[in-house]
N, C-alpha and C positions, 0 to 999 in steps of 0.2 A: 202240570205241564209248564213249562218255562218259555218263557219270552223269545221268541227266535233273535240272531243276532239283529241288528242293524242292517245287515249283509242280505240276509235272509229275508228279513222282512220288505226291504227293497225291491228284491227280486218278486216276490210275492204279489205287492202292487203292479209292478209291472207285471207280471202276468194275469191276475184280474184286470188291468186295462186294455191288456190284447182279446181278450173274453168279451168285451163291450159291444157289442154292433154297432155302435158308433166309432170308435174309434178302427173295429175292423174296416169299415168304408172310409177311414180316411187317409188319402196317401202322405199328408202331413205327419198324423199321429202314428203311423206304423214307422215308415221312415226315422219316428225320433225314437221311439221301440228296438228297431232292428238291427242289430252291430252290423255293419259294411259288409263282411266277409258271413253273414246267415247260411245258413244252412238249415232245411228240414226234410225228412220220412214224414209224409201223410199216413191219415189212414188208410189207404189206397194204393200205399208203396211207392208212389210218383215223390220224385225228388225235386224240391224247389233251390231256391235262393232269394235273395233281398227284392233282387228286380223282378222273379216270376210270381211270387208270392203276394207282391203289391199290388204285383198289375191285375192276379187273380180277383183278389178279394174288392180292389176299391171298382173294376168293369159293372161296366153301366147293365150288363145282364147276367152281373154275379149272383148267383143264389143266395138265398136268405137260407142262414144255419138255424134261425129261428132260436129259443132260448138257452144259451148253453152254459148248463153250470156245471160248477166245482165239486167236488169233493176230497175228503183224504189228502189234501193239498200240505203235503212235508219237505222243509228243506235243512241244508248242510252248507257250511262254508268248506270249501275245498281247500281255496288257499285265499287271500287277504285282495283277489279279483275275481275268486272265480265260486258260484255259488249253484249247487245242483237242487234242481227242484222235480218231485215227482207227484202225480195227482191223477184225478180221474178226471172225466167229464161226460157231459150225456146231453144229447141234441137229438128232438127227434125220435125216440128210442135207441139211436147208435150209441154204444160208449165205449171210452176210449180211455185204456192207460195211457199215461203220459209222464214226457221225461223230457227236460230242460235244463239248459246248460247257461248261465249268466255271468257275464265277464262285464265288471267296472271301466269303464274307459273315459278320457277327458270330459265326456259327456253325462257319465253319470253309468248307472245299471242297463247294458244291453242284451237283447236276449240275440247268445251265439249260434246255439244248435235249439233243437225242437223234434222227437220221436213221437209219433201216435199209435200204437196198437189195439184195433179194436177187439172189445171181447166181449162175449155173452153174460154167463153166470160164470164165475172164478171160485170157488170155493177153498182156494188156496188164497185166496187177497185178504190181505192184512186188516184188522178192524181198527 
């Protein structure tokens, strides 16, 4: 297997740092994560953005996701800004396909969109 781009691997970081429960509690470190114009689908189907998304997770009686890891974590450069990435996750026993959209901006790699679908056993997901 080969080195993901520069692009990719960017993107990657960032989103292992939004995975961190530290950095989810923190409205600093999302804020430098989150492209301005954000957009996400929970797993819940509720629809966020920048402002309800922060305020969710940094609130002082946010729930704790407790450990949530990665899996299957592949990405693609689209175009020379814009890098999709897709993966699993599991918190809790929930988990959850995922699909991320990363756009480069003055600032560096931000994440622009964010899907979550949760699912049981899949026996059609890719190994």
């Amino acid at each position: 297997m080969s080195e993901p781009s520069p692009a990719v691997a960017a993107a990657i970081e960032g989103e292992l740092r939004l995975l961190d429960p530290v950095v989810r509690a923190s409205e600093d470190h999302l804020a430098a994560l989150l492209h301005p114009e954000f957009r996400e689908i929970g797993t819940s189907g509720r629809l966020w953005n920048r402002e309800t998304i922060i305020a969710a997770l940094t609130a002082d009686d946010a729930p704790s996701p407790g450990p949530l890891t990665a899996s299957r974590m592949r990405g693609v450069q689209l175009s020379t800004d814009l890098v999709h990435l897709t993966f699993d996750t599991e918190s809790k026993g929930l988990r959850s396909h995922r699909s991320s959209l990363w756009r480069l901006t003055e600032a560096g790699w931000l994440l622009y969109f964010h899907q979550a679908t949760p699912f049981i056993d899949d026996p059609f997901a890719e190994i």
